[in-house]
C-alpha positions as CSV (number, residue, x, y, z in Angstrom):
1,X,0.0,0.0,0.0
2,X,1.2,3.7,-0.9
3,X,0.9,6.0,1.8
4,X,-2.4,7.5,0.6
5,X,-3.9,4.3,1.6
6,X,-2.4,3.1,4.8
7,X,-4.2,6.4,7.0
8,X,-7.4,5.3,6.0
9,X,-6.6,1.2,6.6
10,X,-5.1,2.2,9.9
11,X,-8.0,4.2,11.1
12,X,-10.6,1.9,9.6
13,X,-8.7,-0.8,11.8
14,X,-8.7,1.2,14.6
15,X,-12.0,2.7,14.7
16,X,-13.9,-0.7,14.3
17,X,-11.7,-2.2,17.3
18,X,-12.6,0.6,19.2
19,X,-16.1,0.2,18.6
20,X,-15.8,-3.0,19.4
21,X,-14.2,-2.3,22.6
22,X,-17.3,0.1,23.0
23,X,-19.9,-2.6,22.8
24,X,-17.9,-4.2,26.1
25,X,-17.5,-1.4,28.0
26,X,-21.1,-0.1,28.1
27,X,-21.8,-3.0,30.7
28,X,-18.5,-3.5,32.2
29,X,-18.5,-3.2,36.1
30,X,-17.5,-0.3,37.8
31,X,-15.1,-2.4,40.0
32,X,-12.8,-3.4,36.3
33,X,-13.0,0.1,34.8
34,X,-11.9,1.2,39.1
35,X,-9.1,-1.5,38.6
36,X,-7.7,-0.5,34.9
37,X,-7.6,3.2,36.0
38,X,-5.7,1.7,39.5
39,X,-3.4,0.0,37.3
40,X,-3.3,2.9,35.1
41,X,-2.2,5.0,38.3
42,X,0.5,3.0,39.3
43,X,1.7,2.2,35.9
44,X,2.3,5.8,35.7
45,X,4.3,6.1,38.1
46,X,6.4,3.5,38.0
47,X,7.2,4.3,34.6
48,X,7.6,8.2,35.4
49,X,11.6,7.4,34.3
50,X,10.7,6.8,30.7
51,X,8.3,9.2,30.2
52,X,10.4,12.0,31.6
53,X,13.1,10.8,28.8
54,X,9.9,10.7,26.3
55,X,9.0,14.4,27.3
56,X,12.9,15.5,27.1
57,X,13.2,14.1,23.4
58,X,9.3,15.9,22.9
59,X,10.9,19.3,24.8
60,X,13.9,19.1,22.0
61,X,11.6,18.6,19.2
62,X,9.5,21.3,20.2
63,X,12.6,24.2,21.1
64,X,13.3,23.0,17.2
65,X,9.7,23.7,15.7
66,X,10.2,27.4,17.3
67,X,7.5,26.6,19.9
68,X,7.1,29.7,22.5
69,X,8.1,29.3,26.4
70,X,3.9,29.2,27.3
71,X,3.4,26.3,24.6
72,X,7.0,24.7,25.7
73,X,5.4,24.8,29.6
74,X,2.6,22.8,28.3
75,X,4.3,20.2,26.8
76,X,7.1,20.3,29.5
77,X,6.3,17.1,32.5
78,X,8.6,16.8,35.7
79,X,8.0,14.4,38.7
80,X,5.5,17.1,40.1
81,X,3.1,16.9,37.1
82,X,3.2,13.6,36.5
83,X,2.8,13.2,40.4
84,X,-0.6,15.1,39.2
85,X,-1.4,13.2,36.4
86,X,-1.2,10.1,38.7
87,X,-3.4,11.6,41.4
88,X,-5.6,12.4,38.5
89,X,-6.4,9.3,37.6
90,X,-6.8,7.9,41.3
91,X,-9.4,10.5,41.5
92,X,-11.5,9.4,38.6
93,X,-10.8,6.0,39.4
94,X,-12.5,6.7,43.1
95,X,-15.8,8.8,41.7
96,X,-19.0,6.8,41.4
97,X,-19.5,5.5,38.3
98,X,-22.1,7.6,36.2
99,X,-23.0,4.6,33.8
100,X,-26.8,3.6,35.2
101,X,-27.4,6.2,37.5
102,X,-30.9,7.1,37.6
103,X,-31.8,10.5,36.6
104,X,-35.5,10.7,36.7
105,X,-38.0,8.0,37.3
106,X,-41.9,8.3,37.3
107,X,-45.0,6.4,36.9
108,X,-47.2,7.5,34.2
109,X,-51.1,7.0,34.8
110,X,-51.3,3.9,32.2
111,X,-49.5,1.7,34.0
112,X,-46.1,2.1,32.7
113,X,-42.7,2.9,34.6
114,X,-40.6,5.2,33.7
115,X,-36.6,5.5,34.2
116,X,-34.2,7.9,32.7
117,X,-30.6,6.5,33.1
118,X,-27.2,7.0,31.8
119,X,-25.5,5.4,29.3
120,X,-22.1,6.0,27.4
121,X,-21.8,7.4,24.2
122,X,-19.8,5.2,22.5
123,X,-16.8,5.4,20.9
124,X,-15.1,9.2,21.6
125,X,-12.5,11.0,19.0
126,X,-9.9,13.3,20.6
127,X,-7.8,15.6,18.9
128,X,-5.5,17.9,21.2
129,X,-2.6,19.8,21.1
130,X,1.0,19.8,23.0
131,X,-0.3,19.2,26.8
132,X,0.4,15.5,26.9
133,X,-1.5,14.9,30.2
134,X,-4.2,15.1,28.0
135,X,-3.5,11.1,27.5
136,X,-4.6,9.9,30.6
137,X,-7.1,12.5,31.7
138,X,-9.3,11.7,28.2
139,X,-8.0,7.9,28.6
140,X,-9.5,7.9,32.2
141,X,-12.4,10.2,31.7
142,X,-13.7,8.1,28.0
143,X,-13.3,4.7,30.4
144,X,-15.0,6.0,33.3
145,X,-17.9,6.7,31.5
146,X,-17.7,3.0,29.9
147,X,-16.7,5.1,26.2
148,X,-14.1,3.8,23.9
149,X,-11.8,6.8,22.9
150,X,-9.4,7.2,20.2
151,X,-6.7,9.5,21.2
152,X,-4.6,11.8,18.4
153,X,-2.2,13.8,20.5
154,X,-0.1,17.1,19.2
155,X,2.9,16.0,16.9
156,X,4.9,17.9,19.9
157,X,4.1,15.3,22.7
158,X,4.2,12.2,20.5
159,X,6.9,10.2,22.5
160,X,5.2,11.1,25.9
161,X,1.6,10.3,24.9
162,X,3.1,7.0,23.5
163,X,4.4,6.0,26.7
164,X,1.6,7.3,29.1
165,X,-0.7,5.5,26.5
166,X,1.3,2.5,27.3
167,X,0.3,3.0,30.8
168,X,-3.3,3.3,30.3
169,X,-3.4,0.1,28.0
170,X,-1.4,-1.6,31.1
171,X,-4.2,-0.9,34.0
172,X,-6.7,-2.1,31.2
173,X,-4.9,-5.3,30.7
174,X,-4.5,-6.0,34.0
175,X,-8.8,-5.4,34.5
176,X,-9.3,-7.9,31.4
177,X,-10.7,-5.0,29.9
178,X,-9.9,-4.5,25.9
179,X,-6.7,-2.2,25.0
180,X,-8.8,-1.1,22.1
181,X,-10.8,0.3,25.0
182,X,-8.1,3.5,25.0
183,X,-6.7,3.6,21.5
184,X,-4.3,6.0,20.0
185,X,-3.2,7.1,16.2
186,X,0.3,5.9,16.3
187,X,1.5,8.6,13.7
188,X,2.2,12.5,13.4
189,X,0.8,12.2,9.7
190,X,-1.8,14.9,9.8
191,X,-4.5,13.2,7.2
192,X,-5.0,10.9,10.4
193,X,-7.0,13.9,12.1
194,X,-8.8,14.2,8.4
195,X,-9.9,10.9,8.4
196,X,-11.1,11.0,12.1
197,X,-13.3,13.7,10.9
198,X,-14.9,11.6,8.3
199,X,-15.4,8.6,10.3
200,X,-19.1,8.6,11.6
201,X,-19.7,5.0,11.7
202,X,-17.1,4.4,14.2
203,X,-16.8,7.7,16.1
204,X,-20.4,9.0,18.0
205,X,-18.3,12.7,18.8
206,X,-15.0,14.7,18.2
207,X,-13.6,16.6,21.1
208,X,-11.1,18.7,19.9
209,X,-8.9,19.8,22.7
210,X,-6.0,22.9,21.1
211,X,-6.1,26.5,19.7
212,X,-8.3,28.3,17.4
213,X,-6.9,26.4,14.2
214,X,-7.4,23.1,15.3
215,X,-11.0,23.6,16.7
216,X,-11.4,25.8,13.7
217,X,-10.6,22.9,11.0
218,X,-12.5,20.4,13.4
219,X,-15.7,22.6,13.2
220,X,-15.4,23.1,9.8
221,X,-14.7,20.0,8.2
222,X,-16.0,17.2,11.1
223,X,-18.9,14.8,9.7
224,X,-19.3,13.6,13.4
225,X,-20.5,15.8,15.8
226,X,-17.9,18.0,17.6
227,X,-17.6,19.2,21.4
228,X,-15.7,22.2,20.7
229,X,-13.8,24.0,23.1
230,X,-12.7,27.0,22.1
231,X,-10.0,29.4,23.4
232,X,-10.0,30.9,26.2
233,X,-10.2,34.5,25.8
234,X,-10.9,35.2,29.3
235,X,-11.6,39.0,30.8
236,X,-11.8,40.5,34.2
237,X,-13.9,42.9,35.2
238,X,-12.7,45.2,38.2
239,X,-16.2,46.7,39.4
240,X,-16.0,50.1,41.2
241,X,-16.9,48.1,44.2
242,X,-13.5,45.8,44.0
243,X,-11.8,45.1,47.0
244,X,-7.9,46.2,46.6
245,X,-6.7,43.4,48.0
246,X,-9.2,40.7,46.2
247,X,-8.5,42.5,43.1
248,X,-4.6,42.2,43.1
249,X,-3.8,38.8,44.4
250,X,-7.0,37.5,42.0
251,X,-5.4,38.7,38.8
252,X,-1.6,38.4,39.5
253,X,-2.7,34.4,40.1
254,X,-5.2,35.0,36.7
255,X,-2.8,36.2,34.7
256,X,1.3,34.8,35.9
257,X,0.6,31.3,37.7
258,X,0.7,29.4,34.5
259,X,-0.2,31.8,31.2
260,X,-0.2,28.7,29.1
261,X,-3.2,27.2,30.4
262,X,-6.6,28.1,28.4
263,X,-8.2,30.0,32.1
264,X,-5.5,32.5,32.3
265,X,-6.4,35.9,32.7
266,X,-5.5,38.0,28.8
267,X,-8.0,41.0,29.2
268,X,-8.4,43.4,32.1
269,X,-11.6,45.6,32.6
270,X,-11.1,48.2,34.9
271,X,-14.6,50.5,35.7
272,X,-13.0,54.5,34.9
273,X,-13.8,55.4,39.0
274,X,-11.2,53.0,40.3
275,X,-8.9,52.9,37.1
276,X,-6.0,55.4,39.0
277,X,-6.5,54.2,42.1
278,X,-7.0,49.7,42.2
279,X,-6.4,49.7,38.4
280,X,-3.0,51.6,38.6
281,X,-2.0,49.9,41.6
282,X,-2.9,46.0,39.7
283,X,-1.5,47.2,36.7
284,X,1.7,48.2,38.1
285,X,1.7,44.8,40.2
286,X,1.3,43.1,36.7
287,X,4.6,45.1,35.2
288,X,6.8,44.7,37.8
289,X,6.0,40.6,37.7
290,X,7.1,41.1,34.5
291,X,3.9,41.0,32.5
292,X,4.0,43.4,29.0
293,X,0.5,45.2,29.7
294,X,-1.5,46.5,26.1
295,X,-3.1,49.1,27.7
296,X,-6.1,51.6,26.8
297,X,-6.9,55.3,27.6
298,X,-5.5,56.5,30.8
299,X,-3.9,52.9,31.9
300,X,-1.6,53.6,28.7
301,X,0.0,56.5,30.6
302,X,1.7,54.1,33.3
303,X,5.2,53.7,32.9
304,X,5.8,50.6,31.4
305,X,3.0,49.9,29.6
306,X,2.3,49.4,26.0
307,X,-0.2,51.7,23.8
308,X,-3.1,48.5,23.0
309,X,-4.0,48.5,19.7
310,X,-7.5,46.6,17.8
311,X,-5.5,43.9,17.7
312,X,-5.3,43.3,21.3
313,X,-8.8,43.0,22.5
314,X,-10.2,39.3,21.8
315,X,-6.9,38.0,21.8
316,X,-5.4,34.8,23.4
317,X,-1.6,35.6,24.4
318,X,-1.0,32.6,26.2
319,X,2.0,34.5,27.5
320,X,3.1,37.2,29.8
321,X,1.1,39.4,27.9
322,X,-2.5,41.4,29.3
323,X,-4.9,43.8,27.6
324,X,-5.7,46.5,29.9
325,X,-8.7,48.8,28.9
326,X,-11.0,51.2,31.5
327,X,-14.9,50.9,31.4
328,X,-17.6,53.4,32.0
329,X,-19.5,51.0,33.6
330,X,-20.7,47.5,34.2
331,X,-22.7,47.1,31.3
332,X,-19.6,48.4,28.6
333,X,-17.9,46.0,30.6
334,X,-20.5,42.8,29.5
335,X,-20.5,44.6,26.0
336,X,-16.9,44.3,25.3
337,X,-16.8,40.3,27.0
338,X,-20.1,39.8,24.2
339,X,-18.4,41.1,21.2
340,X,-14.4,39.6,22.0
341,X,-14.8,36.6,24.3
342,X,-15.3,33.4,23.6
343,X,-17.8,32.3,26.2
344,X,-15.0,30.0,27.8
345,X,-14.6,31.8,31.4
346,X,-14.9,35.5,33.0
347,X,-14.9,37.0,36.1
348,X,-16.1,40.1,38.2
349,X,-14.5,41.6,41.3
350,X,-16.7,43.1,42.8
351,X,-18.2,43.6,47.2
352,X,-21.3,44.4,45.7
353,X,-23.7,41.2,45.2
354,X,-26.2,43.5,43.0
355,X,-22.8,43.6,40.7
356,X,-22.1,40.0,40.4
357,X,-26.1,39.2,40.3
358,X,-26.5,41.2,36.7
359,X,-22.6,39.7,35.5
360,X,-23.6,35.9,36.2
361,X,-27.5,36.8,34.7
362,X,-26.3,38.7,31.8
363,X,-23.7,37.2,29.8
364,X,-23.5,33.5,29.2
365,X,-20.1,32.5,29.1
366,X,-19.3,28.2,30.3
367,X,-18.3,29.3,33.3
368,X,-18.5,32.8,35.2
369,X,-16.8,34.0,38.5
370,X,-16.5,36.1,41.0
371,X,-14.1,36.9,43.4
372,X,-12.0,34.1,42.3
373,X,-9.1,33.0,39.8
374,X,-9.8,31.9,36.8
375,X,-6.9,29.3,36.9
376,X,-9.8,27.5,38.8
377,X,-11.6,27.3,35.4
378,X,-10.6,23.5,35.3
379,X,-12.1,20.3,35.5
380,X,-10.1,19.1,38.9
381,X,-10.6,22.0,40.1
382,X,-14.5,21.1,40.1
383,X,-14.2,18.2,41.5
384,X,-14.2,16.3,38.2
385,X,-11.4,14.6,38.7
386,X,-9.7,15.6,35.3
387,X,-11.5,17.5,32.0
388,X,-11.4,16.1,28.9
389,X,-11.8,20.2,28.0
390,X,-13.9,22.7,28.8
391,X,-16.8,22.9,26.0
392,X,-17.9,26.5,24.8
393,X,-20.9,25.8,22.7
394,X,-24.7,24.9,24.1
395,X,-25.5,21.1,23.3
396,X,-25.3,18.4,25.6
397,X,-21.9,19.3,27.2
398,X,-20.7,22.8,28.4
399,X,-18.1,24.3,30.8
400,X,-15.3,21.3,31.9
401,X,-16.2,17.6,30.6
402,X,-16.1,15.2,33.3
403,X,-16.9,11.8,33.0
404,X,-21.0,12.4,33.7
405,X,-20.9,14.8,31.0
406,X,-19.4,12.1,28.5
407,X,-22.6,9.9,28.9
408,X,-26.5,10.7,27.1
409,X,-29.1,8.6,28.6
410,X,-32.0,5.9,27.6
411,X,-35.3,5.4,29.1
412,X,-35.9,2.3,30.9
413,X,-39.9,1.8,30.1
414,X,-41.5,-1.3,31.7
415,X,-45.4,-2.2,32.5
416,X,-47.5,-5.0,33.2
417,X,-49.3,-6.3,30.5
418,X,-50.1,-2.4,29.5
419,X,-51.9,-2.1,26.2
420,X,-52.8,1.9,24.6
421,X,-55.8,2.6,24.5
């Protein structure tokens, strides 16, 4: 075979084991799929040698592609992440198991009895970028919810996914459950994300986990429907009614704890009566941790910061990089986050709960806070265990994807001799 043909043999191959793999999973125990991500766990771990060499041979490739220092802290794993990724999975592994859970249940006045209960969706398709803890939170989050998934990581974390991959395929082994349970596209070869797109008798979704291009060409060009999770374009709004102290520790964390993570902070709104007084005093906080501030109107004149241009508002940086712009009022504020955001995650600081009230009411953004970083905007964080991604548009899923929101749901309709009249 030429290499036109062997993507779409190797995916055909893969996507009917993985449906396969599907068909066993839906009615697996929750005690096996507890045990493969247990395995899983302390596969991880005991492996963390080789996939730190993986990741250092991934780091190299990516310093050689030109990648910047946010996207190279993404793809970069030392013993404390992967001491993460392992708790991770131990956390999923410990949730109850959504697969059966009874939503709703009534009697109708004919007879019959009525159950709404979960059920997996199948066979899930993820396409993600650089971060290659990715692998085992989809892998853990796809199995919890008794889903096959088929796993196509960045070209940049290749040799770590492939070894934390390994791991996951070990803990399902040692359940009895299929390793076509957690698959993976063993190549870089880009036409394996085409055909992915195209493969709707295999694949029941696409979750497409990266920047604006990849969920752009997802959205586009997907016959199987698409979680998408967009970029995080995320703002905060400093209300008049801020405390100081909220207000600076909240968006130094927002913006410098990690800026290559899709909840980081990359607009400032600053209402015009506190702008020289809170505003100056964050925005100076921001320069001097070495943040390059894009500022607007009067924040501009601060020493130190950079006249913001059109090109700066409804932008991701993903860097040590902030738009800065002062507001009349709450409601520019909301009108700016409607026409740049990208209904991923913003927050208010604000003392004043009428504030906050008309913020979380009035735009509709996948997850809205207040007083509060929005590094928290983050599946763990949640209580989820791990994300699979936070999803920006209105079906089914939205806000991070747990396991419970990687399941749909069947009724359970049963009666006693009941005829229609």
């Amino acid at each position: 075979m030429n290499e036109m043909t062997q993507i779409p043999a190797l995916m055909a191959k893969i996507g009917a084991a993985a449906k396969a793999a599907a068909a066993e999973l839906g009615f697996a125990s929750a005690e096996r799929k507890h045990a493969a991500l247990i395995g899983a766990a302390e596969a991880v771990w005991t492996r963390r040698a080789e996939i730190l060499d993986a990741n250092a041979r991934d780091m190299e490739f990516g310093r050689d592609k030109g990648l910047s220092a946010a996207m190279l802290d993404r793809l970069m794993l030392d013993e404390a992440r992967i001491r993460s990724m392992v708790d991770g999975l131990r956390a999923v592994a410990e949730q109850a198991d959504p697969v059966g859970e009874v939503i709703a249940e009534w009697d109708q006045p004919s007879g019959l009895h009525i159950r709404r209960v979960r059920t997996p969706l199948g066979v899930i398709g993820v396409i993600y970028e650089s971060r290659p803890n990715v692998t085992a939170d989809a892998g853990a989050l796809c199995l919890k919810a008794g889903n096959a998934v088929i796993l196509r990581g960045g070209s940049e974390s290749f040799h770590s996914s492939g070894v934390i991959h390994a791991c996951l395929q070990d803990g399902l082994s040692r359940a009895n459950l299929p390793e076509a349970a957690i698959s993976r596209v063993p190549t870089r070869d880009r036409a394996a994300v085409q055909e992915m797109l195209t493969m709707t008798d295999t694949i029941d979704v696409i979750v497409p986990r990266g920047g604006k291009g990849l969920v752009g060409l997802v959205q586009r060009e997907a016959r199987v429907p698409v979680f998408a999770h967009l970029e995080g374009i995320v703002h905060i709004y400093i209300d008049k009614a801020a405390d100081p102290e909220t207000a600076l520790k909240v968006v130094l964390n927002a913006k410098t704890r990690r800026t290559g993570i899709c909840g980081a902070a990359e607009c400032l709104l600053i209402h015009k009566d506190i702008a020289g007084t809170i505003g100056q005093g964050v925005i100076r906080a921001l320069l001097d941790a070495g943040v390059e501030v894009h500022a607007a109107g009067d924040l501009a004149k601060i020493d130190g910061a950079v006249l913001a241009t059109e090109e700066d508002w409804g932008r991701e940086y993903l860097d040590m990089k902030i738009a800065a712009k002062p507001v009349d009022d709450i409601e520019e504020a909301m009108a700016h986050i409607r026409r740049y955001g990208s209904n991923h995650t913003d927050c208010i600081l604000t003392e004043d709960d009428a504030a906050a009230t008309r913020f979380f009411t009035r735009l509709d953004s996948a997850i809205l806070m207040r007083n509060a970083s929005t590094q928290f905007a983050d599946g763990g964080e949640f209580g989820m265990g791990a994300e699979i991604g936070i999803a920006t548009g209105k079906l089914h899923a939205r806000g991070p994807v747990g396991a419970e929101q990687l399941t749909s749901f069947k009724y359970l309709v049963e009666g006693d001799g009941t005829i229609r009249d």
